[in-house]
MIZABA-444206 format. One record per residue (C-alpha): x, y, z; residue number from 1. Coordinates in steps of 0.02 Angstrom, whole numbers, always signed. Layout:
     c1     c2     c3 domar
      X      Y      Z   NUM
...
! end
This chain:
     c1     c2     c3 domar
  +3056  +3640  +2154     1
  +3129  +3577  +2005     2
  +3165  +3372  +1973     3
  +3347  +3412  +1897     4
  +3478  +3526  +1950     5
  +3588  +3549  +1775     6
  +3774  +3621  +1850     7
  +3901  +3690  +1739     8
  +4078  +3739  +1779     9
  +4137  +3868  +1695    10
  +4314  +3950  +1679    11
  +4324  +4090  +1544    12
  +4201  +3994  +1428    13
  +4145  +4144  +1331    14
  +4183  +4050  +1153    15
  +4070  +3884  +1189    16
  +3934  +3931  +1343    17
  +3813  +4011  +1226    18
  +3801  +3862  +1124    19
  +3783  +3763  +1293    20
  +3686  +3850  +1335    21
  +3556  +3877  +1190    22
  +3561  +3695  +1178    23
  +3505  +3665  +1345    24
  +3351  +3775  +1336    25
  +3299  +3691  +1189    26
  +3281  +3512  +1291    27
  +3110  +3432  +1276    28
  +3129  +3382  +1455    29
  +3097  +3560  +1535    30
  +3094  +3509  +1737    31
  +3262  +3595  +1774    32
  +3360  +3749  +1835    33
  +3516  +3805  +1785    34
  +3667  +3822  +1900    35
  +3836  +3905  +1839    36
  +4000  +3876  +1943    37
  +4112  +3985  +1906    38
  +4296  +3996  +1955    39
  +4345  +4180  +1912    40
  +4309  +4207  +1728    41
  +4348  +4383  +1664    42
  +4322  +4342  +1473    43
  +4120  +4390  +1445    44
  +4065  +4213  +1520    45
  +3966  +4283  +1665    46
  +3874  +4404  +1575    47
  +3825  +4280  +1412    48
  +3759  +4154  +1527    49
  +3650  +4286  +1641    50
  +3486  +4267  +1532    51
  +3517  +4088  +1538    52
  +3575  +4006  +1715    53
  +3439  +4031  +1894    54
  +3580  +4052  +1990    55
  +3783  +4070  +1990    56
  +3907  +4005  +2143    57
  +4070  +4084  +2131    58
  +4221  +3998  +2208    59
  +4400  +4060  +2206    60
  +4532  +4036  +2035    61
  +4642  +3950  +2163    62
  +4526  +3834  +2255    63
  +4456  +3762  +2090    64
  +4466  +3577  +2091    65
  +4357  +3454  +1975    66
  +4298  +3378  +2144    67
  +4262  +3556  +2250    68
  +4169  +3652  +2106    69
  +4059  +3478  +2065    70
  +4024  +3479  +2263    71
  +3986  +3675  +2265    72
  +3873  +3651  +2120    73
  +3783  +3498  +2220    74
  +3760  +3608  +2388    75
  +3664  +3746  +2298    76
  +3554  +3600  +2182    77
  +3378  +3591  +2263    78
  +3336  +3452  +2120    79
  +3310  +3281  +2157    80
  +3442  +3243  +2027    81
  +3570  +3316  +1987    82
  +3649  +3338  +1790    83
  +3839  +3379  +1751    84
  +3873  +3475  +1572    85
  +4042  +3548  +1542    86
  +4050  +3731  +1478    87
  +4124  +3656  +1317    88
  +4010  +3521  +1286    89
  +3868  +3557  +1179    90
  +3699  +3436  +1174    91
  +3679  +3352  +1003    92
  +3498  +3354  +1029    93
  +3362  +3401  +1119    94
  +3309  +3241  +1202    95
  +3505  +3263  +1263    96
  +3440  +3276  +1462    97
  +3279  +3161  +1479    98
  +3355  +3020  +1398    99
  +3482  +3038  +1549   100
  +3357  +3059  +1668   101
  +3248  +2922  +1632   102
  +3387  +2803  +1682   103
  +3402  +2881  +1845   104
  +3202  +2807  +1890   105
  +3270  +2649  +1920   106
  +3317  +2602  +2103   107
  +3485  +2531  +2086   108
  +3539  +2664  +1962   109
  +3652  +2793  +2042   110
  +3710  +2897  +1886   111
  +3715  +2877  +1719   112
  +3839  +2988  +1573   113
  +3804  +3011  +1400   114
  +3884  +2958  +1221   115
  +4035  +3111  +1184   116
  +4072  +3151  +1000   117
  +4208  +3275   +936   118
  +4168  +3429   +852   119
  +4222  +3487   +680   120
  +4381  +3557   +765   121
  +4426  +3391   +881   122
  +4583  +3331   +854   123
  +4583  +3151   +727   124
  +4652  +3052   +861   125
  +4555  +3126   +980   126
  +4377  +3102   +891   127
  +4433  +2897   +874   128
  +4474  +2905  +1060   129
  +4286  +2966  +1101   130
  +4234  +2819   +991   131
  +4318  +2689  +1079   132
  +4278  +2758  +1263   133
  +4091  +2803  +1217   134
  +4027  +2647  +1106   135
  +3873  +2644  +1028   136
  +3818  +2508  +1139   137
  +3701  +2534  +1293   138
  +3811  +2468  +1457   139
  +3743  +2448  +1640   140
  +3909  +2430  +1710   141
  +3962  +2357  +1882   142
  +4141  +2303  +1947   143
  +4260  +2324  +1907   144
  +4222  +2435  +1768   145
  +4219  +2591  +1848   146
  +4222  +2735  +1692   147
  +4103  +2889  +1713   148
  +4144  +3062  +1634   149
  +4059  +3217  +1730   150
  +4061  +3323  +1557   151
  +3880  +3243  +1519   152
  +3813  +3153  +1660   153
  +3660  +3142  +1791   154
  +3660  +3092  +1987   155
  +3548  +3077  +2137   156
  +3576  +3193  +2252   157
  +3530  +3108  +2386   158
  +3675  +2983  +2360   159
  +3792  +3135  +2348   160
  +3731  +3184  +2514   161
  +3808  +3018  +2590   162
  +3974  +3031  +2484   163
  +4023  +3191  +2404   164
  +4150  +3215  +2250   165
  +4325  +3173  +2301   166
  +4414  +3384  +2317   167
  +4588  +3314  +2316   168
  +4592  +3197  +2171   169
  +4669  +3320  +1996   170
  +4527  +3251  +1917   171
  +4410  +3062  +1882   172
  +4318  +3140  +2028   173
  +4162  +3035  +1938   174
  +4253  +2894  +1901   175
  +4269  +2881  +2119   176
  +4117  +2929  +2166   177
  +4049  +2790  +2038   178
  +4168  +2661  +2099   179
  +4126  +2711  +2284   180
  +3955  +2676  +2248   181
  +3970  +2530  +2120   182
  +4059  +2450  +2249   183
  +3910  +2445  +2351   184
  +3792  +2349  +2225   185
  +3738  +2502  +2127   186
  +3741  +2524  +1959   187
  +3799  +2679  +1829   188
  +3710  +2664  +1653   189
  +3811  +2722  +1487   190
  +3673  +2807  +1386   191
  +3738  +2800  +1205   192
  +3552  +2897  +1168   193
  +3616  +3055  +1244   194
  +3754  +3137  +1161   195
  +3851  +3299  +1176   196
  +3983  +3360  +1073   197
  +4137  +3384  +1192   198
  +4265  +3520  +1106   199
  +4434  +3504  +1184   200
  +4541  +3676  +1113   201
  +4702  +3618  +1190   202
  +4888  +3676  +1167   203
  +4994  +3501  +1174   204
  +5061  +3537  +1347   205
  +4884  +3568  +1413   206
  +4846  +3378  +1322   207
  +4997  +3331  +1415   208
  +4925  +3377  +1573   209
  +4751  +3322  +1543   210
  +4795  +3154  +1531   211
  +4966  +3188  +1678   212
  +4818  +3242  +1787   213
  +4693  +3118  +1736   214
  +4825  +2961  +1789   215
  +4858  +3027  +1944   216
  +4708  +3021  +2012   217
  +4694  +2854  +1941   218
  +4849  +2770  +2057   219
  +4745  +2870  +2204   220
  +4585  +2790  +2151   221
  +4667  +2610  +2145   222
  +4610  +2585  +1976   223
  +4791  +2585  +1910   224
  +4964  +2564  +1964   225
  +5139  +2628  +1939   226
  +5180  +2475  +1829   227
  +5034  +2531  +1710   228
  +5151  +2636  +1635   229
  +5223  +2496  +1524   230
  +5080  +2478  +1421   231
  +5076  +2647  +1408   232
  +5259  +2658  +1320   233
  +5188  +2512  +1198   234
  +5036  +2600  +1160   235
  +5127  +2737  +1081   236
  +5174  +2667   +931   237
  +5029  +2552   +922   238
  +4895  +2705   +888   239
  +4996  +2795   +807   240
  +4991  +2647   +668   241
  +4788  +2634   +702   242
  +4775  +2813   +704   243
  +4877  +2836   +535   244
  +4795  +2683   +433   245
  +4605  +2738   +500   246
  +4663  +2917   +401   247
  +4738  +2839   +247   248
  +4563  +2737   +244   249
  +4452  +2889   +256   250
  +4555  +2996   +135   251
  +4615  +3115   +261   252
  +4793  +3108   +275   253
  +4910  +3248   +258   254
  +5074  +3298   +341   255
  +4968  +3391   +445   256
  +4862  +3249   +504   257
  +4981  +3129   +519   258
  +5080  +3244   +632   259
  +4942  +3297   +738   260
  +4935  +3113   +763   261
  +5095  +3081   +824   262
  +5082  +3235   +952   263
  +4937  +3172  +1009   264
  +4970  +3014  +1054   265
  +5123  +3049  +1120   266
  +5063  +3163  +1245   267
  +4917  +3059  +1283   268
  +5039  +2907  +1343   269
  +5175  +3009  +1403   270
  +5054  +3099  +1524   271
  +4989  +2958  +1579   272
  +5147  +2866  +1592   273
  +5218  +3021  +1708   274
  +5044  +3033  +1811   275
  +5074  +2844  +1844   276
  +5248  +2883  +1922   277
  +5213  +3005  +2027   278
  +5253  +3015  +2183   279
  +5111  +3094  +2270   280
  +5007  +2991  +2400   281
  +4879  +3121  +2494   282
  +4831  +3004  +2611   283
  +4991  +2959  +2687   284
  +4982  +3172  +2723   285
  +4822  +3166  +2798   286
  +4818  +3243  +2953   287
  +4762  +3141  +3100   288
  +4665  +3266  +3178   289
  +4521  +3245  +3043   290
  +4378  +3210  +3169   291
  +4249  +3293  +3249   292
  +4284  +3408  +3397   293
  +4480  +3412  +3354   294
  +4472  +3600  +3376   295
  +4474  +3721  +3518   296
  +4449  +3911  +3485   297
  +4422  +4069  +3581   298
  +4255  +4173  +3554   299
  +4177  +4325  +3606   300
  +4005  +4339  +3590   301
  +3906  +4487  +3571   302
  +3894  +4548  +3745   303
  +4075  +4550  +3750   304
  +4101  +4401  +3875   305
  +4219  +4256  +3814   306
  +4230  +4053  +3813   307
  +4337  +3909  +3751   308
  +4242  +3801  +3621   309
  +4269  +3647  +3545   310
  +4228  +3634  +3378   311
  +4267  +3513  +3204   312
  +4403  +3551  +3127   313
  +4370  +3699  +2983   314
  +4352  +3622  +2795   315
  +4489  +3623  +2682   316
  +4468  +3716  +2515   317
  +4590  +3670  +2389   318
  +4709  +3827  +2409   319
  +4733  +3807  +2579   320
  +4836  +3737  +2719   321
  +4782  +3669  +2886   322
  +4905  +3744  +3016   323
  +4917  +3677  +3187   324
  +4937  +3848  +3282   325
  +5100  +3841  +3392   326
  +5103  +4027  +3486   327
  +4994  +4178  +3446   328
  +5051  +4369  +3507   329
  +4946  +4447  +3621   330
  +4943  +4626  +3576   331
  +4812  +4755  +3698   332
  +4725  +4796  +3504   333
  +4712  +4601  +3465   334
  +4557  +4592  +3528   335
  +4391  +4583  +3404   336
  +4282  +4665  +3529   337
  +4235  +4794  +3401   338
  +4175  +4686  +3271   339
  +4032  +4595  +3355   340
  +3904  +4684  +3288   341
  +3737  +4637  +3201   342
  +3837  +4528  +3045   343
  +3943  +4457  +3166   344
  +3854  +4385  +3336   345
  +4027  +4313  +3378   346
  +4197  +4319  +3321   347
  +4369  +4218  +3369   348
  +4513  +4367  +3407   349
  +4642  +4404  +3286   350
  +4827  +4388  +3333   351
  +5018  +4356  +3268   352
  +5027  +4176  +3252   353
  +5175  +4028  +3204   354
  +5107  +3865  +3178   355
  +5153  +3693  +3084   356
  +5057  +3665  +2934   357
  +4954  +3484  +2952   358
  +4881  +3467  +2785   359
  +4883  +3542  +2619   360
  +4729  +3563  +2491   361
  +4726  +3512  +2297   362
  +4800  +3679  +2253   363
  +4930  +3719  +2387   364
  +5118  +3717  +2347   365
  +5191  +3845  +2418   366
  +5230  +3759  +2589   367
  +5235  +3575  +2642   368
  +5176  +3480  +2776   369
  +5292  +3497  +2934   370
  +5360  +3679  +2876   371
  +5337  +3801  +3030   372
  +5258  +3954  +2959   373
  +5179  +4132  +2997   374
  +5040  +4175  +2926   375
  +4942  +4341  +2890   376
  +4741  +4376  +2953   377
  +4681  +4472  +2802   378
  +4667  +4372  +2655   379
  +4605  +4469  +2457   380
  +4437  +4355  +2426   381
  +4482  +4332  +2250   382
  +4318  +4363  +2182   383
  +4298  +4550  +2165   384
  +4353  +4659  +1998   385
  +4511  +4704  +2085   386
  +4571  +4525  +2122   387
  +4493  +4455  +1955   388
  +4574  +4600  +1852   389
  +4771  +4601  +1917   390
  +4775  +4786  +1950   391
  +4869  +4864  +2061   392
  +4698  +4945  +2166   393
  +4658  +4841  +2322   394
  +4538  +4709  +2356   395
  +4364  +4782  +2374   396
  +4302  +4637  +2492   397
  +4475  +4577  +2595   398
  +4419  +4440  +2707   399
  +4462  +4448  +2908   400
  +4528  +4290  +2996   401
  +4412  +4256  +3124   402
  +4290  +4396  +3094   403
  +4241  +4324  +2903   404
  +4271  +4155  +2955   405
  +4231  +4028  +3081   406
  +4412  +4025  +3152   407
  +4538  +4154  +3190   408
  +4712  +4135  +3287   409
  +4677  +4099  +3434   410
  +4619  +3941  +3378   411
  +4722  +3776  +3403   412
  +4682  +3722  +3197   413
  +4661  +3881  +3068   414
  +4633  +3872  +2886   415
  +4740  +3998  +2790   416
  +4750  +4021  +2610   417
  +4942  +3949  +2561   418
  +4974  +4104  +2490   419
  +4971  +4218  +2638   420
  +5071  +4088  +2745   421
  +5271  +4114  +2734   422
  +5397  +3968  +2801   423
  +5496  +4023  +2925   424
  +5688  +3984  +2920   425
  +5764  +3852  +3023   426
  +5860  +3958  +3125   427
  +5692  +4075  +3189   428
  +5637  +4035  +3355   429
  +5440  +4010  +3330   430
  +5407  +4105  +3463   431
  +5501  +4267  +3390   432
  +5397  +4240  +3237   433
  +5241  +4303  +3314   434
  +5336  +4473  +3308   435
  +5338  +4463  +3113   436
  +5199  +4523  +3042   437
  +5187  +4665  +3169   438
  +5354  +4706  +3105   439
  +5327  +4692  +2921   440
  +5180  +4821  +2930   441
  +5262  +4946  +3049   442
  +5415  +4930  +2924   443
  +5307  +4966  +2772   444
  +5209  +5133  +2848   445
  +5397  +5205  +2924   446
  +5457  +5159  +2745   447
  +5317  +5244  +2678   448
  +5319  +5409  +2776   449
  +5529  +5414  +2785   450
  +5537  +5417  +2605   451
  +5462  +5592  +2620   452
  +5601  +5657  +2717   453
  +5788  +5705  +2743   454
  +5897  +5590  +2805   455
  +5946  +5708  +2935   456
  +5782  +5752  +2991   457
  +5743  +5683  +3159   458
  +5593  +5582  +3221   459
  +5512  +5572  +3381   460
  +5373  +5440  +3427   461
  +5236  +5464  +3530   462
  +5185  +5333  +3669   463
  +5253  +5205  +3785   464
  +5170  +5056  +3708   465
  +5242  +4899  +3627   466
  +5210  +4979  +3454   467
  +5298  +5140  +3510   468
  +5442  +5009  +3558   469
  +5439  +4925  +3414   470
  +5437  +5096  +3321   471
  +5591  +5160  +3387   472
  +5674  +4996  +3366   473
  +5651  +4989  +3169   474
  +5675  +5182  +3145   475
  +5846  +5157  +3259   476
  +5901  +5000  +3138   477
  +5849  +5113  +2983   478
  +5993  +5230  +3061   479
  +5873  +5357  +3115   480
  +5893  +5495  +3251   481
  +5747  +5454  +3384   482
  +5677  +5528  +3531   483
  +5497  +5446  +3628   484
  +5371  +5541  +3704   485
  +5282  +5460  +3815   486
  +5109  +5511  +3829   487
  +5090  +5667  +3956   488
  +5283  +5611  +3989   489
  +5454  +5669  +3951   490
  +5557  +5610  +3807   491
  +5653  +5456  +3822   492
  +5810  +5487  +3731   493
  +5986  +5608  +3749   494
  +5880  +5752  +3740   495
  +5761  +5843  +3830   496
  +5679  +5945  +3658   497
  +5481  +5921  +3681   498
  +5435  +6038  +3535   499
  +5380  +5951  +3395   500
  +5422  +6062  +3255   501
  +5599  +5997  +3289   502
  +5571  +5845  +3211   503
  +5539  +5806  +3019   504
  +5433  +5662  +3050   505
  +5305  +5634  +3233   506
  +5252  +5451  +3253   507
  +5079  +5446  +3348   508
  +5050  +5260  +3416   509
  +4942  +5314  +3568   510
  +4781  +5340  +3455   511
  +4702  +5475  +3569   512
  +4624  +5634  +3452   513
  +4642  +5771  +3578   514
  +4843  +5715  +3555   515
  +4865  +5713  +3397   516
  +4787  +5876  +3375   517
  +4880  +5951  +3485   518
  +5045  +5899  +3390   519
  +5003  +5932  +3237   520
  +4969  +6123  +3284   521
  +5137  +6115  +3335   522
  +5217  +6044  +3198   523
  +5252  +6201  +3073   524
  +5259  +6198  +2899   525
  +5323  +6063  +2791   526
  +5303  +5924  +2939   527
  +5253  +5735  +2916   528
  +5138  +5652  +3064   529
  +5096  +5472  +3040   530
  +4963  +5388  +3124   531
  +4998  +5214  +3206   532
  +4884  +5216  +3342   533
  +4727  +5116  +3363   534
  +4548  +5215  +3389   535
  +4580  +5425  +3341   536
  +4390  +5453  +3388   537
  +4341  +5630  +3387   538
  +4484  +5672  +3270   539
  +4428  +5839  +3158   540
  +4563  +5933  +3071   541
  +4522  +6088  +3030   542
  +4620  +6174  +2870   543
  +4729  +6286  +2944   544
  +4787  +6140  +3054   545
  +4822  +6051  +2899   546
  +4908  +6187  +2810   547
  +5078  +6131  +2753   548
  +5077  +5981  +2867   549
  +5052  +5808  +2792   550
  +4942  +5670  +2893   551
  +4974  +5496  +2836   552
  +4856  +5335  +2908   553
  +4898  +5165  +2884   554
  +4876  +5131  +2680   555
  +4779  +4953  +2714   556
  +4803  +4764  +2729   557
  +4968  +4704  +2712   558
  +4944  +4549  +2618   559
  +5098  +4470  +2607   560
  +5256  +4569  +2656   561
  +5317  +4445  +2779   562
  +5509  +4453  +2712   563
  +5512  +4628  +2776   564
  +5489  +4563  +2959   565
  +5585  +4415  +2935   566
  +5736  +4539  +2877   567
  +5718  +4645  +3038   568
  +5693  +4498  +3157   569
  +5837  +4491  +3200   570
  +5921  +4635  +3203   571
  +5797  +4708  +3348   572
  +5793  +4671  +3539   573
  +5671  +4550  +3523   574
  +5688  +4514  +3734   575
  +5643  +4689  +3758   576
  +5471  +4663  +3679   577
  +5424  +4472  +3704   578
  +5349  +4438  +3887   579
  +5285  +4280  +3977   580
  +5184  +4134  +3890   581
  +5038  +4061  +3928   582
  +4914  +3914  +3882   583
  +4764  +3944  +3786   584
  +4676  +3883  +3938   585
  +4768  +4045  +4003   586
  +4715  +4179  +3864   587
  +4621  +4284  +3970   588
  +4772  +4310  +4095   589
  +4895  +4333  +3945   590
  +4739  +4476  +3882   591
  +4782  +4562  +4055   592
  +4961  +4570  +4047   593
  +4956  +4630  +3887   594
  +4845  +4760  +3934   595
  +4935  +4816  +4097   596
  +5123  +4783  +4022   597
  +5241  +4863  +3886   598
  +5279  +4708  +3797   599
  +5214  +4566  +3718   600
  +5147  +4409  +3809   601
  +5121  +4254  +3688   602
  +5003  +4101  +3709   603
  +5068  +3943  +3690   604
  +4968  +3817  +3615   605
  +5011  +3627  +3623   606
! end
């Protein structure tokens, strides 16, 4: 086991990670492993670094915060200490690491953080901003000054372990976990003797935002305030002057210069003046809930049998939201029996749910605490070629609510990537919403398989089920001619035609293959059949069945169509398809009328 974890974030670091790298392996002090976090790069970073790094975490573009990636790194460090490097911030030397480490051997040190120089392409006001925030001086520092800067810097891990990095702070994650601890009687050590050079290649609104970012987290902190900002407006001017005379002195003024100057320090106190204004306070949001055992969910084990848990609340991640589930639909299908298997000795079932969201990560912004929202159960991970790329092919590794995590809907708290929740209007009784997404992907296969068609062509769906229900409903708001057969039954419409090669497009939503079969032989030439059921075990179609008729299955996860559903809610009888409601206490008698009825029964959760 090695003494020192090093971890490096890395976001599409392709131009500076090799240098990091390089300069890392050439450290006299060789007790260490290499740990890359990486948040999505696409730009050659992964596969530079391979030779290089024992191991790489990957965590999602939009659940990167300073604070979650430093943690992720930390969780995966089997070192007894644990070293910081940024992806752009090269070691000067190659004592760089063991000077840093030696610090970290007394007791009442808790981390230490090197000297930071600019590069050749740093910015001039930039390079005399390292000098004045990285002295040449030696400090053991204690209240209140609080600095620490994670791009070159060394902790115990077993300190981490009893506070980890702040996720919700936009960045001076060190700075609180060295103020948490200084507070306590430790110490951090500045280590002038240790030095990397730290290459900032920023457009001005990304300096802007550094230092926006940077102040924000400082009101949260406590280590400024709002009124801060005034001595930020005075500053302006102030370094500017420094900034300008330091250049005439050295013989390196030129318009150039003396405008990169200005930029600079404007957006340096600007940003910080607007970070010190803001608004946000994250823990006046937090949810109240955050304790142990806040959570109820349903599971099914392996053997099929089923209990009511209690269990913490699920974590967080930056890009999520914490909803507070209000009613889940219980559909016959809902049910994860079929994916306990051998990966998964238990699983909480999936479901339709509307719930209010309780708390929002880092990175969420597309709802707010309060909104009432439905939400989707198949999430793209974010991580595979497919997600990483853009394209328009699918995500090679969609993760299941419930089955790929340790909640699903029929839980009373669920963590849902913000994306792939939707607000609902004001107007939308929450229980209707449950009836949403069921809508929205129904809507999107009809759409799919009536674009083939006339629109005189007539359709008939098979079944008596909710989904044939809902079915008819959507084709008959489309402005469709419809007809049901129920299974083994008669039609249910003005007609009594049972032969399907009347109809331009057959709707299966009973799932049985012996059925469908049957139909499709009857179909004749130029027919559509479109497969809605659940199950179709058995199902072998031969060629000549196939000939001229085209079978269509459901194209895949339907991510985030939710507008679709929201359009048709309500403009269908949804009485004629909601039932009773129950409490979760209840699910298993809500599973049973769901199974025996033709509508939809919906748990209530309070």
């Amino acid at each position: 086991m090695p003494e020192t974890s090093i971890i490096i974030r890395s976001f599409n670091e392709a131009e500076y990670i090799g240098d990091v790298l390089e300069a890392v392996e050439q450290q006299e002090y060789r007790d260490f492993e290499i740990i890359l976090v990486d948040s999505g790069s696409t730009d050659g970073t992964l596969e530079i670094s391979e030779e290089y790094v024992d191991e790489t975490e990957f965590i999602a573009p939009q659940n990167f915060t300073f604070g979650y990636s430093c943690n992720v790194g930390c969780e995966a460090a089997s070192g007894e200490f644990v070293s910081f490097l940024s992806a752009h911030a090269i070691p000067t030397d190659d004592q760089w690491l063991g000077t840093m480490i030696e610090n970290l051997y007394e007791g009442d040190v808790v981390m230490t953080y090197s000297n930071q120089v600019g590069a050749e392409e740093t910015k001039f006001s930039e390079r005399r901003l390292f000098n004045e925030l990285f002295p040449e001086e030696r400090k053991r520092q204690t209240g209140p000054d609080y600095w620490a800067n994670n791009a070159s810097s060394a902790i115990k891990k077993e300190l981490w372990e009893e506070h980890q990095f702040d996720e919700y702070l936009t960045g001076h994650e060190d700075i609180e976990w060295a103020k948490h601890f200084i507070d306590w009687g430790y110490t951090v050590v500045y280590e002038p003797d240790a030095c990397v050079y730290h290459i900032h290649d920023e457009t001005w609104e990304q300096v802007f935002n550094r230092f926006e970012r940077e102040a924000i987290a400082d009101v949260e902190i406590g280590i400024k305030s709002p009124s801060d900002r005034w001595r930020e407006y005075l500053s302006t001017p102030t370094d500017i002057l420094g900034d300008t005379i330091a250049a005439l002195r050295e013989g390196s003024i030129n318009i150039k210069t003396f405008s990169n100057i200005v930029k600079f320090r404007y957006n340096q106190h600007m940003g910080t003046a607007s970070g010190l204004q803001s608004e946000r306070d994250l823990e006046a949001d937090r949810f109240e809930y955050f304790y142990s055992g806040a959570n109820e969910k349903v599971v099914i084990d392996a053997d099929g049998s089923s209990s009511l848990e209690r269990s913490p609340l699920p974590e967080l991640r930056p890009n999520e939201v914490l909803v507070h589930t209000d009613y889940v639909g219980v559909a016959p299908d809902s049910i994860h029996f079929d994916c306990v298997d051998g990966e998964n000795s238990s699983v909480v079932p999936r479901g339709n749910y509307v719930g209010t969201v309780a708390d929002i990560g880092a990175n969420a912004n597309t709802v707010a605490v309060g909104d009432v929202v439905v939400g989707g159960t198949t999430f793209e991970c974010g991580l595979c070629s497919a997600c990483s790329n853009e394209d328009d092919r699918p995500c090679m590794d969609p993760v299941e609510l419930g089955v790929d995590t340790e909640v699903g809907a029929y839980s009373r708290f669920i963590t849902v990537p913000s994306d792939y929740v939707c607000r609902l209007p004001d107007d939308t009784d929450p229980r209707e919403g449950v009836l949403v997404r069921t809508l929205s992907r129904i809507a999107c296969e009809i759409d799919r398989a009536t674009a083939l068609i006339s629109d005189k062509d007539s359709c008939l769906v098979i079944g008596d089920s909710l989904r044939a229900q809902i079915v008819a409903q959507v084709l008959e708001r489309e402005g469709r001619d419809v007809h049901r057969l129920a299974g083994g039954g008669g039609i249910a419409g003005d007609t009594d035609e049972r032969d399907p090669s009347a109809y331009g497009l057959i709707i299966d939503t009973i799932g049985e293959a012996s059925t469908v079969e049957q139909y499709i032989q009857q179909t004749g030439p130029g027919k559509f059949v479109l497969l809605l059921g659940s199950g179709y075990g058995g199902l072998t179609l031969v060629d000549d069945a196939l000939e001229d008729t085209t079978v269509m299955k459901p194209s895949g996860p339907v991510f985030d169509k939710f507008d679709r559903g929201l359009d048709l809610l309500s403009d269908i009888d949804v009485q004629a398809i909601l039932d009773g409601t129950y409490a979760l206490e209840e699910y298993e008698t809500a599973w049973q009328a769901a199974e025996e009825g033709q509508q939809l029964p919906a748990i209530e959760i309070k």
